[in-house]
C-alpha positions in Angstrom: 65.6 2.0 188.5 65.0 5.3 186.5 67.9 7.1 184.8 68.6 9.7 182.0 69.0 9.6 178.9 69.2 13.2 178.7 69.3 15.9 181.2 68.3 19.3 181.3 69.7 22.2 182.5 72.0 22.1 186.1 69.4 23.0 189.0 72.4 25.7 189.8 72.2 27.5 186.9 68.4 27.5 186.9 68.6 29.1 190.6 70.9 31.7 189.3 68.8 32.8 186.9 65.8 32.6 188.8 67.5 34.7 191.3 67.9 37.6 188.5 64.1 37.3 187.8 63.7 38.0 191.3 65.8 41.0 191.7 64.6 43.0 188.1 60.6 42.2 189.8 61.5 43.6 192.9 62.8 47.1 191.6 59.6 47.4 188.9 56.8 46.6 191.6 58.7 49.0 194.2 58.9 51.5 191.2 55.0 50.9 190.3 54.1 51.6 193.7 56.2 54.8 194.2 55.6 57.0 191.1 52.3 54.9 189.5 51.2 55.9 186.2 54.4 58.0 185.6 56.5 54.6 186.2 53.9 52.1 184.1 54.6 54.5 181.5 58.4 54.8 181.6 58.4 50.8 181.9 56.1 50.4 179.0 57.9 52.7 176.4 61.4 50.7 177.6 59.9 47.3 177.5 57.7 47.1 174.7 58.0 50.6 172.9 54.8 51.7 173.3 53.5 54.7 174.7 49.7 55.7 173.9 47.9 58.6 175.1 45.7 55.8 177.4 46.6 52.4 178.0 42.5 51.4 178.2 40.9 51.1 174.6 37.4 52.9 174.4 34.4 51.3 172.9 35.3 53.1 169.7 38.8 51.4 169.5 37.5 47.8 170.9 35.1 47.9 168.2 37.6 49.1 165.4 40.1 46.0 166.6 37.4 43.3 166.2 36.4 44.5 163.3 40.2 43.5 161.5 39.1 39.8 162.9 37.7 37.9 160.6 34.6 36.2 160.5 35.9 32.4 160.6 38.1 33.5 163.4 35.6 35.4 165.4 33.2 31.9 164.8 36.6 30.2 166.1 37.1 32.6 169.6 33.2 32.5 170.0 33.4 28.6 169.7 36.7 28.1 172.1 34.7 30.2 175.0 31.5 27.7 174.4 33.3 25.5 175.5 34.9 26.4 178.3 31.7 28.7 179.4 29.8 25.5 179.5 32.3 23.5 181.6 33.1 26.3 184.0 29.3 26.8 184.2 29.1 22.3 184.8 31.8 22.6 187.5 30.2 25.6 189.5 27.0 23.2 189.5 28.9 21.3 191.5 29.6 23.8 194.4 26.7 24.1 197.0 25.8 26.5 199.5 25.7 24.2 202.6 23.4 25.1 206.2 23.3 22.0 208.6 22.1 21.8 212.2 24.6 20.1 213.7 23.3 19.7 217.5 20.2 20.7 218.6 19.8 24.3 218.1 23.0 25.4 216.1 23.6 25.5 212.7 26.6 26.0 210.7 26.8 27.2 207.0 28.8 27.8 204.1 28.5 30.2 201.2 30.3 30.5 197.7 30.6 34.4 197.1 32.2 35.3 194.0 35.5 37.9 194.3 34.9 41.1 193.8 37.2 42.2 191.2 40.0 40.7 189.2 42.4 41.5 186.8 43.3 39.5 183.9 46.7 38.7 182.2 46.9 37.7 178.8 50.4 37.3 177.4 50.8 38.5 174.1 54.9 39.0 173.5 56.3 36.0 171.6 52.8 35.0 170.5 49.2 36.2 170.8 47.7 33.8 174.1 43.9 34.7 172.5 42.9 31.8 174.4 44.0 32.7 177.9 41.6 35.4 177.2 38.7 32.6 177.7 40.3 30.7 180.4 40.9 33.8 182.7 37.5 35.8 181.6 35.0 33.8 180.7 35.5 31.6 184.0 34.9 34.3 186.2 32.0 35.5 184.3 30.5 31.9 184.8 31.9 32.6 188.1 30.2 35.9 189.2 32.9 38.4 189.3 31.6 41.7 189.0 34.3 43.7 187.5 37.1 42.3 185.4 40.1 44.1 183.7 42.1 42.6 181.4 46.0 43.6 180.4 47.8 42.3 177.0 50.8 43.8 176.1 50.9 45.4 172.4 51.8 43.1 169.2 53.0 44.9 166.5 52.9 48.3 167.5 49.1 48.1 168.8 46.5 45.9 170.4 46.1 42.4 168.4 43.5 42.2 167.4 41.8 38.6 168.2 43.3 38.8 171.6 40.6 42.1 171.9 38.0 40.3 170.6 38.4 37.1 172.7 38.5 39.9 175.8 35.7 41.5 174.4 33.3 38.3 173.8 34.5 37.1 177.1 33.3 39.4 179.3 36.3 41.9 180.5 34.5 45.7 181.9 38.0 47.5 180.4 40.5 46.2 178.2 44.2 47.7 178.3 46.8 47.6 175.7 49.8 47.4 178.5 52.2 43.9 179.1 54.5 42.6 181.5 55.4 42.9 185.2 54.3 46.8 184.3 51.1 45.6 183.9 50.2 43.0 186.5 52.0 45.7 189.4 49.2 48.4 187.7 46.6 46.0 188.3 47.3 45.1 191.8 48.5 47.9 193.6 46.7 50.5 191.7 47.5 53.8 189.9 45.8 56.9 189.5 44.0 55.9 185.9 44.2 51.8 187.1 42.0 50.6 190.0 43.5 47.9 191.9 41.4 44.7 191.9 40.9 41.8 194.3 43.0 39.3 192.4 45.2 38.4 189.9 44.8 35.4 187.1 46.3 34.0 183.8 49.7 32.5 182.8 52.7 34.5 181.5 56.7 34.3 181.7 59.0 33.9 184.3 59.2 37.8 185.1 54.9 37.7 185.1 55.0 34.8 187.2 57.1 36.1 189.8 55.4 39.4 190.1 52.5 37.2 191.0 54.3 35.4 193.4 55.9 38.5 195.1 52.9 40.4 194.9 50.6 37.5 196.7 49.0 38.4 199.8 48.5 42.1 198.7 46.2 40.9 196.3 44.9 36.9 195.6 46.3 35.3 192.3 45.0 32.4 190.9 48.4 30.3 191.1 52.1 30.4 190.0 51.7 29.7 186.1 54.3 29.6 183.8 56.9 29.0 181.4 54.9 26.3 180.0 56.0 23.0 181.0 55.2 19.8 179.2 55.5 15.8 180.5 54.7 13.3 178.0 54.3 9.4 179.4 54.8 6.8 176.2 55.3 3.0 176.0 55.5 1.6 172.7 52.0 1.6 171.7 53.2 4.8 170.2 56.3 5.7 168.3 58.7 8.3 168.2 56.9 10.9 166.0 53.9 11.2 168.1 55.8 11.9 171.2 58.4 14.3 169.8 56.0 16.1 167.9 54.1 16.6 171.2 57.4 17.7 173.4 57.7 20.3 170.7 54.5 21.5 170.6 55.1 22.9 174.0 58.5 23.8 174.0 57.5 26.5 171.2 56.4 28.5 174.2 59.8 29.6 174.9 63.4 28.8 175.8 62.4 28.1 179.6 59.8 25.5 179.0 60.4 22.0 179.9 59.5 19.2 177.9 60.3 15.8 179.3 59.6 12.2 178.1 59.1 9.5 180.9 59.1 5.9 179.0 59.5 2.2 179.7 60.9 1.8 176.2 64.6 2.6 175.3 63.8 2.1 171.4 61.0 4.8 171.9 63.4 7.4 173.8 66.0 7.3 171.3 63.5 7.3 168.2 61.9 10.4 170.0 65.4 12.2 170.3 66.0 11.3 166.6 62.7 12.7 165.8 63.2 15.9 167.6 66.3 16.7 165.9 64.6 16.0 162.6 61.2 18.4 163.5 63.8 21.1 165.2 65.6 21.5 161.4 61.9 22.5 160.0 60.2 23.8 162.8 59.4 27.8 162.1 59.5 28.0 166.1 62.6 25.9 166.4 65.0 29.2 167.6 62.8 28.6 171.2 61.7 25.2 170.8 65.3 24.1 169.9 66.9 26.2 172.9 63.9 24.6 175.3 65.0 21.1 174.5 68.4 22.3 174.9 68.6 23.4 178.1 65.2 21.6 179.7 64.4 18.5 177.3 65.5 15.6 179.5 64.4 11.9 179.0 64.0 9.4 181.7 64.1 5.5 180.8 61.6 3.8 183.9 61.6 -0.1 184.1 57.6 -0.3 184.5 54.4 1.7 184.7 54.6 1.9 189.0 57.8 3.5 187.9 57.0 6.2 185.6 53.8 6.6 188.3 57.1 7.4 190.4 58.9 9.6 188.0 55.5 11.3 186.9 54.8 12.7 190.5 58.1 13.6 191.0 58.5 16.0 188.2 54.8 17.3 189.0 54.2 18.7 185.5 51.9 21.4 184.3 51.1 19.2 181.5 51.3 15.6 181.4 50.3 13.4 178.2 49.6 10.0 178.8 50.1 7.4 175.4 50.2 4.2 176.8 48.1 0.7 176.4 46.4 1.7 179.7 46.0 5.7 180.0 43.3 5.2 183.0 46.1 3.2 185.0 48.0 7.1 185.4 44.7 8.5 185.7 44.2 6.3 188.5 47.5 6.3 190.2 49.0 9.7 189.2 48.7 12.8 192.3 51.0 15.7 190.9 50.1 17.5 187.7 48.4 20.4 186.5 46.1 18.5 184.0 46.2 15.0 182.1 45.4 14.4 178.4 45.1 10.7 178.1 45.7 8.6 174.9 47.2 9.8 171.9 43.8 11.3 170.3 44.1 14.2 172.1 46.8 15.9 173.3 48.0 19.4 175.3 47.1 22.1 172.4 43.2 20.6 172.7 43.7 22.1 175.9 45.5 25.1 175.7 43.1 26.1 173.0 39.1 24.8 172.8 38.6 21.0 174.6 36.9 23.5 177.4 39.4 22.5 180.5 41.3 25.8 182.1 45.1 26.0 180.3 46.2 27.8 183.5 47.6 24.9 185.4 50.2 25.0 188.0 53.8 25.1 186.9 57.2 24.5 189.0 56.1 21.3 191.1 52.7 23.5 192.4 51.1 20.6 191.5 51.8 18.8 194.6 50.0 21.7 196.1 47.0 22.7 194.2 44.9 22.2 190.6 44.5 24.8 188.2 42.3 27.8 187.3 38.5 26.9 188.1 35.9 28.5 188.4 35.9 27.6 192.1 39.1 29.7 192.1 36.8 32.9 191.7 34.7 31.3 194.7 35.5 32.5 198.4 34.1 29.7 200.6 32.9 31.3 203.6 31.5 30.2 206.9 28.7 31.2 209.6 27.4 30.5 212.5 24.0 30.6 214.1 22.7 29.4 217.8 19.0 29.1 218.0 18.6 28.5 221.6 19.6 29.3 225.3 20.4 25.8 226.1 22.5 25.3 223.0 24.5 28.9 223.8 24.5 27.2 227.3 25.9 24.0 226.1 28.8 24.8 223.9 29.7 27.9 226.1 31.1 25.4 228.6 32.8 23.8 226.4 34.2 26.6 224.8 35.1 28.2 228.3 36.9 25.1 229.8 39.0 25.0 226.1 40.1 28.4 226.6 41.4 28.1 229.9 43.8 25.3 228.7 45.1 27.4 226.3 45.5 30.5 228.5 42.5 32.6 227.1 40.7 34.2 229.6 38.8 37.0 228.0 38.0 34.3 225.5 36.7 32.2 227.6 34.7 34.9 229.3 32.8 35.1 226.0 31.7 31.6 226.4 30.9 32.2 230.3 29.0 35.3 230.0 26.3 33.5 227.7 26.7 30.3 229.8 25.0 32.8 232.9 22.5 34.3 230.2 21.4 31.3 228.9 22.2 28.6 231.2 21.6 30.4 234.9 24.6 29.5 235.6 26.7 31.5 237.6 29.9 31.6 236.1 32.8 33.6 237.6 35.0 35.7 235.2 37.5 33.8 233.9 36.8 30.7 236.0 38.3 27.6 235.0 35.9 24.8 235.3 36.0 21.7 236.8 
C-alpha cells in the first residue's frame, strides 16, 4: 500500500488560497470590461510599473529588440521552433478531412478549419518563458490561424528581448509589451486599441490561469495551464541525484509548483530528500524552488510498478518523468498526464525548451480530461451533411419523423415529414406520429 514520506501542503489551505486567486480575477476582468484601455493601463502601471505611450511595439521597436539578441541565441530560438514547426506540421498530417457515403445517397463529412484569431500568452515575470513563444505561435502558424497577438509582460523595465524575437520568428501579426490577468482580459474581451480574438493559449501563474478559466466560453483557451507541476517515477536503476536534480528543475518555476517523487524504493526516497536539501543550499533559484518543495514536494513510497501505475494516475501530473528498468511499462499502462519523458536521458527541460513536443500541458488533474497544446487545438472539427436523392430524403425522413414524436417534437418532425411527401409521395399529415 502507498504512503508518504512527505506531504505537501494541506488541500485546505490550497483552497483558501485558491479562493483569493479567484476573487482578485474577478474584479480585474469586470474592471477590463468596464473602462478598457483606461483600466489595462491603470493595472499595468500598478502591477508591473510600466506605462508606455502603446503597449504594441512597431516594426521599428521589434527590430531594435532583436537586434540586442545575439547571434548564437537567435541560431538557438530559430533552432527550438525547427523543431517544434516540424512536429506540429507531422501531427496536423495526421488530421484528415473526411466525406463518406454512408447509405445510399447521403454523405456525411468532416472538415478541420483553423480558428480565426488567437491570442498568445507568454509569461515573462520571474523569468523570460522565450520558449512558450514557439509552443503557442509557431503551432498555430503550422496550424492556419490567420491572425495571432501575442502579450509578455515587461522584464526590466521594457520588452526582453529574446522573448520578441522568438514572437517575432514565430509568426505573431502584433506583439505587446503588457503581462498578467491585464493582459489576457485585453486580449479576450477587447479594448479600443486591442481586438479581441477567438481564443486564448499559453501557460502562466495561478492568477493567468484562472483568468482563463473564468473567461472560457466568452472566448476558447487552449486549457488550464499552470503553476508548473512536475512527477518523477524512479526505481533504483537511478539514484538520488538524478531524481532530485529533476524535482528541482521544475520547482524553480515558482513557489506553487509541485514536484512529487513516486518510487518503489525507500533507499532512493530518502537519498532524494538528502539530495534536495544539499542542491536547495546552492541552487541560485532555491528562494522558489526551496518554498515549492516546502509547501508541495511530497514523496510517495509504492510497493510495485501496478502501484506507482496507481499513484501516477491519481496525481495526473503535467509532467511525469519515468526512470525506471522498464519506462515503456508506464508508457503502456499510464492514462493521466500532460506529457511523459521516459528514461533518464532525457528529461522535462528537453521539453519545456527544444525536443519539439508542446510544453503547454494540462496542470491541476486536467489530465484525466484532455492532452496538451497541439496543433489540432487550433483545428475546429466540423461536420456536414449532404442527401443526394429523393428516396434517401424519403428514407431517413421517416425515421427522423417517428424519433421526434417520441421525444415530443412536432415541428421537428414536420421537417422530416414535409420532405418524406416531397420526395417520397407520401402523404404525411402534420405532425403525424407514425405507425
Amino acid at each position: 500500500m502507498a504512503h508518504y514520506l512527505k506531504r505537501g501542503m494541506d488541500a485546505s489551505a490550497i483552497k483558501a488560497a485558491d479562493a483569493k486567486v479567484r476573487e482578485t480575477v474577478e474584479k480585474i476582468l469586470a474592471d477590463v470590461e468596464a473602462r478598457r484601455d483606461a483600466a489595462v493601463r491603470d493595472l499595468s502601471q500598478k502591477f508591473d510599473g510600466w506605462l508606455p505611450a502603446s503597449f504594441k511595439l512597431t516594426a521599428s521597436e521589434t527590430e531594435r529588440a532583436i537586434s540586442q539578441v545575439s547571434k548564437r541565441d537567435l541560431d538557438d530560438i530559430k533552432f527550438a521552433q525547427a523543431q517544434v514547426r516540424n512536429f506540429a506540421q507531422k501531427q496536423k498530417e495526421t488530421l484528415r478531412d473526411l466525406e463518406i457515403e454512408t447509405l445510399p445517397g447521403v454523405v456525411l463529412g468532416h472538415r478541420h478549419i483553423p480558428v480565426n484569431s488567437i491570442g498568445c500568452y507568454v509569461p515573462g515575470g520571474r523569468y523570460p518563458m522565450v520558449a512558450s513563444a514557439h509552443m503557442s505561435i509557431v503551432t498555430a502558424r503550422v496550424a492556419g490561424v490567420k491572425r495571432i497577438i501575442a502579450c509578455a509582460p515587461p522584464f526590466k523595465g521594457g520588452p526582453h528581448p529574446a522573448i520578441v524575437a522568438a514572437m517575432h520568428f514565430g509568426g505573431a501579426d502584433d506583439i505587446y509589451v503588457l503581462g498578467g490577468v491585464q493582459a489576457v482580459a485585453a486580449m479576450a474581451l477587447g479594448t479600443e486599441t486591442i481586438g479581441p480574438v477567438d481564443m486564448l493559449v499559453g501557460p502562466g501563474n495561478a492568477y493567468v490561469a484562472e483568468a482563463k478559466r473564468q473567461l472560457f466560453g466568452r472566448v476558447g483557451i487552449d486549457l488550464l495551464a499552470g503553476p508548473t507541476e512536475t512527477l518523477i517515477i524512479a526505481d533504483d536503476s537511478v539514484d538520488g541525484e538524478i531524481c532530485a536534480t529533476d524535482l528541482l528543475g521544475q520547482a524553480e518555476h515558482g513557489p506553487t509548483s509541485p514536484a512529487i517523487l513516486i518510487t518503489n524504493s525507500e533507499k532512493l526516497a530518502r537519498e532524494t530528500m538528502r539530495e534536495v536539501d544539499r542542491l536547495l543550499a546552492m541552487l541560485p533559484t532555491a528562494d522558489a524552488a526551496g518554498k515549492a518543495w516546502a509547501d508541495f514536494g511530497e514523496v510517495i513510497l509504492c510497493d510495485s510498478e501496478e502501484e506507482m501505475v496507481r499513484e501516477a494516475d491519481r496525481v495526473a501530473s503535467e509532467h511525469v518523468q519515468v526512470m525506471t528498468r522498464n519506462p515503456d511499462y508506464f508508457l503502456d499502462n499510464m492514462k493521466n498526464y500532460g506529457s511523459l519523458f521516459l528514461g533518464p536521458r532525457t528529461n522535462v527541460a528537453y521539453g519545456d525548451k527544444v525536443i519539439g513536443t508542446n510544453h503547454t500541458l494540462p496542470t491541476k488533474k486536467a489530465a484525466r480530461y484532455t492532452g496538451g497544446l497541439w496543433v489540432g487545438k487550433f483545428l475546429k472539427t466540423c461536420t456536414y451533411q449532404k442527401v443526394l436523392t429523393d428516396q434517401a430524403s424519403a428514407m431517413v425522413g421517416e425515421y427522423c419523423s417517428r424519433l421526434c414524436i417520441l421525444e415530443g417534437f412536432y415541428a421537428h418532425a414536420e421537417q422530416a415529414n414535409v420532405r418524406v411527401r416531397r420526395y417520397g409521395g407520401r402523404n404525411v399529415a402534420f405532425a403525424q406520429a407514425a405507425e
